[in-house]
C-alpha positions as CSV (number, residue, x, y, z in Angstrom):
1,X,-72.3,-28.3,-101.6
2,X,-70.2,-25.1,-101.6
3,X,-68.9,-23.3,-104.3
4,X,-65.5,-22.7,-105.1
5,X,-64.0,-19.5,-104.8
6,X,-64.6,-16.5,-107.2
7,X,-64.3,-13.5,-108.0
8,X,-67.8,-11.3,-108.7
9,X,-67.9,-8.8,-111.6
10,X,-71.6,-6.9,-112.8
11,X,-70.8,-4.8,-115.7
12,X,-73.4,-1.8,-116.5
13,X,-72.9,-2.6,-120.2
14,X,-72.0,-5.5,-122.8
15,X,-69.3,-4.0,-123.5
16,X,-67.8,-3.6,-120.0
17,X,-68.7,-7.5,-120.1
18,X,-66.7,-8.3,-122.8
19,X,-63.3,-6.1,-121.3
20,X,-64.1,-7.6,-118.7
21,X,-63.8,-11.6,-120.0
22,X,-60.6,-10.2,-122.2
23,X,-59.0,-8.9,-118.9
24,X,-59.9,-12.3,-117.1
25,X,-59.6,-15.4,-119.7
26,X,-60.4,-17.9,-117.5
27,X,-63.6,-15.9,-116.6
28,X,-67.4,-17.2,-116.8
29,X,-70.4,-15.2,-117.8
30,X,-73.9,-16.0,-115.8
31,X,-77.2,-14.6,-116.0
32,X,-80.1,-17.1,-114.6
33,X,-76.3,-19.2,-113.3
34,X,-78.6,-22.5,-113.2
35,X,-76.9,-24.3,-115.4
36,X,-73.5,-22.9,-114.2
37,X,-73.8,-22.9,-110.9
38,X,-74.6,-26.6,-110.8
39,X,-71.1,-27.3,-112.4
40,X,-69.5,-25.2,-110.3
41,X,-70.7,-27.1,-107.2
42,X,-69.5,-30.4,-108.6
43,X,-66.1,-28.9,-109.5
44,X,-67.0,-29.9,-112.9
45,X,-65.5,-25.6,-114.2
46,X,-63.8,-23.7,-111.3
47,X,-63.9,-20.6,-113.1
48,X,-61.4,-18.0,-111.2
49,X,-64.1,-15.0,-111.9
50,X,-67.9,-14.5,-112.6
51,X,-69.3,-11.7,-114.9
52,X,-72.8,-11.2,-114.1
53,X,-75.2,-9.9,-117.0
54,X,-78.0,-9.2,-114.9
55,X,-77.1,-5.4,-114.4
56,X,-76.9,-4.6,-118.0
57,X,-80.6,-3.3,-119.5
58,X,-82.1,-4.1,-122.3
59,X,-81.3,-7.6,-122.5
60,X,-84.1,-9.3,-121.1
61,X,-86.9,-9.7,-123.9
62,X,-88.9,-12.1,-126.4
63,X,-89.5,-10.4,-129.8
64,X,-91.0,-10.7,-132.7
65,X,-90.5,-9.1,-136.2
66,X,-92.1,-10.4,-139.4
67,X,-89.8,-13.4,-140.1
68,X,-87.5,-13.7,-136.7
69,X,-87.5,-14.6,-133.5
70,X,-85.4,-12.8,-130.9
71,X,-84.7,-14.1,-127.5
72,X,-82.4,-11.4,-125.4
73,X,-79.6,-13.1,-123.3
74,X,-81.6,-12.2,-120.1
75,X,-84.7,-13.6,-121.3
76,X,-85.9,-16.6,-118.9
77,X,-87.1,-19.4,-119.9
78,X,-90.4,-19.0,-118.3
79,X,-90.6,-15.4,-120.5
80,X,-90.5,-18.0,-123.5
81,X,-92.5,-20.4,-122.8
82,X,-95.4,-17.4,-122.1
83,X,-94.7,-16.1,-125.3
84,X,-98.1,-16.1,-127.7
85,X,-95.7,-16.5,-130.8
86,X,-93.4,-19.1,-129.1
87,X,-96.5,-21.1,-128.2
88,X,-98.5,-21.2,-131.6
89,X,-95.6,-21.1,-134.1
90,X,-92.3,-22.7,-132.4
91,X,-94.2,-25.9,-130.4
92,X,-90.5,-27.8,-130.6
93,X,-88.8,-25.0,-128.7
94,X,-91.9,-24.9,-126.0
95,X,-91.7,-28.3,-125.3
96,X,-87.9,-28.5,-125.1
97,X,-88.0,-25.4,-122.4
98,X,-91.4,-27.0,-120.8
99,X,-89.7,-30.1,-119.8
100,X,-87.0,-28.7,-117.7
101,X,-86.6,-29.0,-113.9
102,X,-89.2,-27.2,-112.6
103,X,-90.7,-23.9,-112.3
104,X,-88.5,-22.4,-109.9
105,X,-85.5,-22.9,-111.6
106,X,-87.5,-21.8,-115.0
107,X,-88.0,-18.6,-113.4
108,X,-84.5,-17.8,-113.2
109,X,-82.5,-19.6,-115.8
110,X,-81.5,-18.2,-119.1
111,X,-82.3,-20.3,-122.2
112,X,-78.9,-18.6,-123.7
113,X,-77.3,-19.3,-120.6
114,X,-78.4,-23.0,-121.0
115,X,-76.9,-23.6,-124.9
116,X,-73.8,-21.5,-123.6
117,X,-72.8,-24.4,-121.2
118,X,-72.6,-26.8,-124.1
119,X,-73.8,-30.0,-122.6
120,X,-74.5,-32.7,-124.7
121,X,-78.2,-33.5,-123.3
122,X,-79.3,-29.7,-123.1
123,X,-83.0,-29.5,-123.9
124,X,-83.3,-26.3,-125.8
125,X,-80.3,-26.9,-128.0
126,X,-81.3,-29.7,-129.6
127,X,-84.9,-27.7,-130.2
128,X,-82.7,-24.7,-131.6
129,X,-80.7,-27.0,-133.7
130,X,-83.6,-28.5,-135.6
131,X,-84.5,-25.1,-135.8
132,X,-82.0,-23.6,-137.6
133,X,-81.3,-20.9,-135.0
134,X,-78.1,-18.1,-134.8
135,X,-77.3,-16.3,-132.5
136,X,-75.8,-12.6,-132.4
137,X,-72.6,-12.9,-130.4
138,X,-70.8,-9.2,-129.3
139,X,-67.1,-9.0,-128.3
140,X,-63.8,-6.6,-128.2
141,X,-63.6,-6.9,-131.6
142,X,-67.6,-5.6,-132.7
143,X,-70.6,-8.2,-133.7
144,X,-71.0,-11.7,-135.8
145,X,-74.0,-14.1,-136.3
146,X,-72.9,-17.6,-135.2
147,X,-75.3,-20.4,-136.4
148,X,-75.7,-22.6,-133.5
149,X,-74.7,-25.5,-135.2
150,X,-71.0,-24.2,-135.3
151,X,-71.3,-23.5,-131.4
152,X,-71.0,-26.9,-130.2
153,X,-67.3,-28.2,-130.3
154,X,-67.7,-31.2,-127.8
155,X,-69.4,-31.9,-124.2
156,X,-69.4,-28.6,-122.1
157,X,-67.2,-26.5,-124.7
158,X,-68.1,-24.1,-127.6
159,X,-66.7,-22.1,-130.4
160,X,-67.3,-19.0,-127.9
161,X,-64.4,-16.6,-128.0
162,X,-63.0,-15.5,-124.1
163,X,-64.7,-12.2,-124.9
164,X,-67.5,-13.0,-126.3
165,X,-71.4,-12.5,-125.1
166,X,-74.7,-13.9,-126.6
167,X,-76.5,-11.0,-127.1
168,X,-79.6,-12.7,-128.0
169,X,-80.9,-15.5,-129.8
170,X,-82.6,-15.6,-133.5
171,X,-85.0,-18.2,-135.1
172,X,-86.7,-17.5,-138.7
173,X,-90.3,-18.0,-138.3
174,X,-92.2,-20.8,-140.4
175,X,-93.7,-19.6,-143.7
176,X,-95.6,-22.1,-144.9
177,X,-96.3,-26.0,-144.1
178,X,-95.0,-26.6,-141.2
179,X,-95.0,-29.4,-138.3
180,X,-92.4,-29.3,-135.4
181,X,-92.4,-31.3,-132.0
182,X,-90.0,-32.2,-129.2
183,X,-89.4,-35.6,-127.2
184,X,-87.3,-36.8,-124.6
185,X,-86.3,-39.8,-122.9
186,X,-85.7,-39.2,-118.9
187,X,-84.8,-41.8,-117.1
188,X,-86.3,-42.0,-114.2
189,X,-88.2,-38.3,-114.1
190,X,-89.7,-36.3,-116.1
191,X,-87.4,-33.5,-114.9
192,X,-83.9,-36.2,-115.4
193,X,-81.4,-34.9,-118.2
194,X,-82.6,-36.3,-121.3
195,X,-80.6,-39.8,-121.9
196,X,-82.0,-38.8,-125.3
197,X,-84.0,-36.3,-127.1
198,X,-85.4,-35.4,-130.6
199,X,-86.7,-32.7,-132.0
200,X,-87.3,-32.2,-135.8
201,X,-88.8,-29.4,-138.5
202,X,-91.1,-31.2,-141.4
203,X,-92.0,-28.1,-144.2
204,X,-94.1,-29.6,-147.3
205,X,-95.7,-28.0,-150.6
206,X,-99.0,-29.5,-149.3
207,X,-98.0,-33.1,-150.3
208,X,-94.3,-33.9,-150.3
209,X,-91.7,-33.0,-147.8
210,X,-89.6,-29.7,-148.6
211,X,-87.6,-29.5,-145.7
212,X,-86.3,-31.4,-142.9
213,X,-84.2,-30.5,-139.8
214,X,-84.0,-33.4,-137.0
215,X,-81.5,-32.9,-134.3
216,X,-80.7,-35.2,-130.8
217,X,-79.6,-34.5,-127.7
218,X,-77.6,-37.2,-125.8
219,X,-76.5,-39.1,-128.8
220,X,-72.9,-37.8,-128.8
221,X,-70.4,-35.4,-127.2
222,X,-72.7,-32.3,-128.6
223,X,-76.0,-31.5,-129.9
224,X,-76.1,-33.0,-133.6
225,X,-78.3,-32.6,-136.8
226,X,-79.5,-36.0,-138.5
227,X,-78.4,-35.3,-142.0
228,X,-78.8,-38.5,-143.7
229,X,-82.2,-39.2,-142.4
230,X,-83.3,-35.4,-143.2
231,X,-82.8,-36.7,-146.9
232,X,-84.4,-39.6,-146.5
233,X,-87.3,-37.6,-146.1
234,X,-87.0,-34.6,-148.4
235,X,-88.9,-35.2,-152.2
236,X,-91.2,-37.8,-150.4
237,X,-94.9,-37.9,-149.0
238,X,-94.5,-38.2,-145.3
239,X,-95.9,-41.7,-144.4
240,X,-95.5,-44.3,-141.6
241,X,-93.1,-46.7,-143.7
242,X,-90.9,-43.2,-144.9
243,X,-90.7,-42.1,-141.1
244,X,-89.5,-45.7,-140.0
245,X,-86.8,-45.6,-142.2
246,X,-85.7,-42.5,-141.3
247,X,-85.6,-43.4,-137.7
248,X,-83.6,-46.7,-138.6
249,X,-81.2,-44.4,-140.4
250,X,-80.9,-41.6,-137.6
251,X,-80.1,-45.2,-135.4
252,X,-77.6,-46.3,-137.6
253,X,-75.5,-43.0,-137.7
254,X,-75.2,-42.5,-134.1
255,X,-73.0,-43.7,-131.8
256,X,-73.5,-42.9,-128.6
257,X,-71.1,-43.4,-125.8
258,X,-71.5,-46.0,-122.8
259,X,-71.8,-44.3,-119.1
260,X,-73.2,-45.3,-116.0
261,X,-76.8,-44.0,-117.0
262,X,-76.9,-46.3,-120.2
263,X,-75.4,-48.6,-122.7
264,X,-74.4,-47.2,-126.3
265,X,-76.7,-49.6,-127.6
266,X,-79.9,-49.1,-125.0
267,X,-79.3,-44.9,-126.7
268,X,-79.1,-46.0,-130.5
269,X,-82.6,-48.2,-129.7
270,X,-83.7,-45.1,-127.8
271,X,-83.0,-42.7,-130.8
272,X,-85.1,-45.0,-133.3
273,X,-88.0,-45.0,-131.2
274,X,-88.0,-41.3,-130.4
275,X,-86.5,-39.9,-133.8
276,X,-89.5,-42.3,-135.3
277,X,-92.5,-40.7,-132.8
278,X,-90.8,-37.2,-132.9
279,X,-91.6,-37.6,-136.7
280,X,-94.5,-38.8,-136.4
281,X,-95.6,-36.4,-134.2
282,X,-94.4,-33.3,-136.4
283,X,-95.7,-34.5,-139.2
284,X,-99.3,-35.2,-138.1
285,X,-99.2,-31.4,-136.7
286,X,-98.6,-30.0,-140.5
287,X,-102.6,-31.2,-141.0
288,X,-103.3,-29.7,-137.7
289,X,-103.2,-26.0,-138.6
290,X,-104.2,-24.0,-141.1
291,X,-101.5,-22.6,-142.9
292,X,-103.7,-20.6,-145.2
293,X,-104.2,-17.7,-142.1
């Protein structure tokens, strides 16, 4: 299927980007343009002008400093998922980014580029929810830290300003007990849009839970935090009959629209079973290494 008409801009700098989204409002940023691109084909945004990032250096990395983690706006998300830190330390991000499409389209597509679209079933946004991410967003008017859980407005918009540009993403690193994993719920391939995913963050003191952070994907018209069930869990030994309740709560607070992929109530059963095994899962990797290194 054939694009729609555009005009094509590749600034040398971010801020030549950002004039050049002020000069043209109903303009679109792209860097790996996987996720954009697609929409663009299906006349689902039929932007009048693209601003390409792709010529502006310096923006394609995976850092680490003592208690962050930076992901530049050009950085692909197969440069994450090779990432030593990302792999031993941030498991529910690796998973979310491991599960998409395939390797081809890893190689060129953005994960800032992805959470910028602002669909409700993205893969790493749920991850970056549950992790508590911000990200450092650059316009006309100078720099802010947006946490990502005011980026999400509703299905394919966000709090984004016309002139704004992800510079790069930033997750705090885990400092003590810590278990974190990622599921999903395909459909009918591994490689489908989620109908519904989970991630979650379990910290403990070495016997109750501290901390919890459990986000979904698919479960309503943005990526959303489980805040109800995240106290359910915090003050408490994390056990089998704890998690289950948890998961019956995360099931009972969502409601989950009807489409032709599934009923709203097929996704609330979905999100008990996968909130429930997401929790499971995170809580069984606390034991798994040794936080003591």
């Amino acid at each position: 299927m054939a694009l729609p008409k555009f005009e094509y801009l590749a600034p040398k700098s971010i801020g030549e980007a950002c004039a050049a989204l002020a000069a043209n409002p109903e303009a679109k940023l792209i860097a790996g343009g996987q996720s954009l691109l697609r929409v663009m084909k299906f006349r689902i945004m039929s932007p009048e002008c693209l601003v390409d990032l792709k010529s502006i250096p310096g923006l394609r990395y995976v850092e680490h400093e003592s208690d962050t983690l930076r992901i530049g706006a050009l950085a692909t998300q197969t440069d994450v998922l090779r990432d030593r830190v990302v792999i031993k330390e941030f498991p529910v991000l690796f998973e979310a980014i491991a599960r998409i499409a395939n390797t081809a389209v890893r190689n060129s597509a953005t994960v800032v580029g992805n959470i910028c679209v602002g669909h409700t079933a993205s893969d790493p946004s749920a991850a970056l929810l549950a992790l508590d991410a911000e990200l450092l967003v650059v316009s006309t008017s100078g720099e802010r830290v947006l946490p990502i859980a005011e980026l999400f407005v509703g299905h394919m918009t966000t709090a984004l300003e016309p002139s704004d540009v992800v510079k790069e993403i930033r997750i705090p690193r885990p400092k003590s007990a810590c278990g974190m994993a990622y599921l999903a719920h395909a459909g009918r391939g591994a490689m489908e849009t989620p109908l519904i995913a989970a991630g979650a963050v379990l910290t403990t003191d070495g016997k109750k839970c501290v901390a919890a952070r459990i986000a979904l994907a698919g479960a309503a018209d943005t990526p959303i935090r489980l805040k109800r069930a995240e106290k359910a869990l915090v003050g408490r030994v994390l056990g089998d009959e704890l998690i289950q309740t948890a998961a019956s709560i995360a099931s009972e607070d969502c409601t989950p629209d009807s489409d032709v992929y599934a009923s709203s109530e097929y996704r609330r059963r979905l999100v008990a079973v996968y909130v429930r095994d997401v929790l499971r899962s995170a809580s069984k990797r606390i034991d798994e290494r040794d936080w003591e290194k």
